[in-house]
N, C-alpha and C positions, 0 to 999 in steps of 0.2 A: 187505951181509949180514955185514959183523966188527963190526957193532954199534957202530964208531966215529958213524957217523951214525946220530942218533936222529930221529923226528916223534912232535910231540906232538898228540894230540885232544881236541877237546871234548866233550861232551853235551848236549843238553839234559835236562828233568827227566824227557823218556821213554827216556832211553838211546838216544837215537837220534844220529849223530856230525851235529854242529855248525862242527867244523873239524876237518881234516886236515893240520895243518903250514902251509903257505901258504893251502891251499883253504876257502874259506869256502862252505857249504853252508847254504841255507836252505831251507824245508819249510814247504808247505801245511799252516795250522795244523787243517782237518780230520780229511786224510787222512795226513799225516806224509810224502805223497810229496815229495822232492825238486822244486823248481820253480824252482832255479837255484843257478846256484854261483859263483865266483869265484875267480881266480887271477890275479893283477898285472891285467894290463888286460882279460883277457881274461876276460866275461859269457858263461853259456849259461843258457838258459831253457828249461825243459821244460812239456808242456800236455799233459793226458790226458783221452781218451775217458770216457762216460760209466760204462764199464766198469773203471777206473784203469789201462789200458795204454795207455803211450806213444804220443801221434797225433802231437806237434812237437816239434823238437829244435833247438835255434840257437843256433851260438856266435859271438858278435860283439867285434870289440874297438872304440877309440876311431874305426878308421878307416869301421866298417859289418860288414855279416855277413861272416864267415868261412864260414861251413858252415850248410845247413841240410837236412832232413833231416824229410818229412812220410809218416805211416803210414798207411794204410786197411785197417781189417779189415771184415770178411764177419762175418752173425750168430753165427757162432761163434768168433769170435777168429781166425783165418789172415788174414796179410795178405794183401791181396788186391792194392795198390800200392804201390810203396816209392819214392821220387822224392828224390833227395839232390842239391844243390846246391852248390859251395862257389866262393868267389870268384873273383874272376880270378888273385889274388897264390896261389889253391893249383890254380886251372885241373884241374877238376876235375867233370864231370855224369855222374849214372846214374837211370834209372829203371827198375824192373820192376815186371812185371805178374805177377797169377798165371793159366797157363794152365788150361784145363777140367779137367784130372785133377787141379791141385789144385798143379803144381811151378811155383816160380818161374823167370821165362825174361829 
């Protein structure tokens, strides 16, 4: 924050960022959403509902997934399961559900 370290960005031609300093960012050329990125070895992938909200999330490096992370919603957009995964090297599982009145458990 003293400004001594700078990042630079890119755009493409809809002003949308292209890179972040290291992070290399590329985009669904319909929708402009993000569908992965990049940073030294480490890939993520994103995949979305017919709605455009997030239904997969995966970051992998050379050696396999590191983290993943799959969403279900309900006809109105609430998720309704969340199921996150990450390797063994970050030893890491959760899944929730949503209960009947609607709160995640």
């Amino acid at each position: 924050m003293n400004g001594a370290q700078t990042v630079g960005f890119a755009y493409d031609a809809g002003g949308l960022v292209t890179q972040a300093g290291a992070l290399a960012v590329s985009r669904a050329e319909a929708s402009g959403q993000v569908d992965s990125t990049q940073l030294g070895d480490v890939r993520s992938r994103q995949d979305y509902d017919g709605y455009g909200d997030l239904a997969n999330l995966r970051y992998a490096d050379a050696a396999g997934t590191l983290f993943q992370q799959s969403i279900v919603r309900d006809a109105l957009g609430r998720i309704t399961s969340l199921r996150e995964v990450a390797s063994a090297r970050i030893r890491c599982t959760a899944t929730a559900t949503t209960r009947p009145g609607g709160s995640m458990r």
